[in-house]
N, C-alpha and C positions, 0 to 999 in steps of 0.2 A: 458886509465887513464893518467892521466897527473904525470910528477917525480914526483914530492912531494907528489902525493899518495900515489906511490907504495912506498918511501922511508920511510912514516912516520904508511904503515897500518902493524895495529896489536900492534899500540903502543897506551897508554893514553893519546898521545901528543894532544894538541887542536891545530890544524895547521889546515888555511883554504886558497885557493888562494885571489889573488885582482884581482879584479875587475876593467872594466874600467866601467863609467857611460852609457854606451851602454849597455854593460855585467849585469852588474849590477841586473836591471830591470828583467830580462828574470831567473836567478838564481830561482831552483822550491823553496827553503826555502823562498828569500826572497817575492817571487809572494803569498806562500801559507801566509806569515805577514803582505800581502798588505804594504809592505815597501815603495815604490813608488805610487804616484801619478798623473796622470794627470791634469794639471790647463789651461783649453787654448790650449791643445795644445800642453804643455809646459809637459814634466816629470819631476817630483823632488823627494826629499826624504819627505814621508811623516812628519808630524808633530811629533817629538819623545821629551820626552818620552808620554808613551801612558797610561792613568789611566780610569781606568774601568769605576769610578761616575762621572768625568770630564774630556769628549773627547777632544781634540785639536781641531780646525779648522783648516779645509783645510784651506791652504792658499789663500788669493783672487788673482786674475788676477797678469800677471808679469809686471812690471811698463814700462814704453816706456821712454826711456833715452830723456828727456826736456819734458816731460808731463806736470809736475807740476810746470814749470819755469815760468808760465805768474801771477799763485796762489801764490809763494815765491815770486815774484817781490809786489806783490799786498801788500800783507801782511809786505814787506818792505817798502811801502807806496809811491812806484812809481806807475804813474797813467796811462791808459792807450796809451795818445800819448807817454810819456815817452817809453815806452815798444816798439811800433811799430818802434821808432825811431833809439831804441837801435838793431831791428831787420833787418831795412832796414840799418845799420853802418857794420854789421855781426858779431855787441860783441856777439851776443844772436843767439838761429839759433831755 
């Protein structure tokens, strides 16, 4: 048992340890609350809070750092040479 067990058992105290986000996941409370997730690949903290007539969504995929840069340049209404140009200078990657 870890101190803070044995220090705190037999009391009313609500003490619990921390957790790293390795640790986390594997904790039997938190596995038996399906607290974590799988996305990809990826573990996270499920979608909180949680309501019986309207579930959360899993969250979708985890984004790829410059995914959406060619979509935000577009939408800022540079056009596609603009963009390659700005690619092959190395503003943009």
């Amino acid at each position: 048992r870890a101190e803070w067990e044995e220090t705190f058992s037999g009391s009313d105290a609500c003490v619990s340890g921390v957790y790293s986000m390795d640790e986390a996941p594997t904790h039997p409370q938190l596995r038996a609350r399906a607290t974590f997730v799988d996305v990809d690949g990826v573990r996270q903290p499920a979608p909180a809070p949680r309501f019986s007539v309207t579930p959360a969504a899993i969250p979708g995929p985890v984004p790829v750092p410059g995914g959406d840069t060619d979509a935000v340049l577009s939408e800022l209404g540079l056009g596609h040479e603009s963009v390659v140009a700005l690619r092959k200078s190395g503003i943009i990657a």
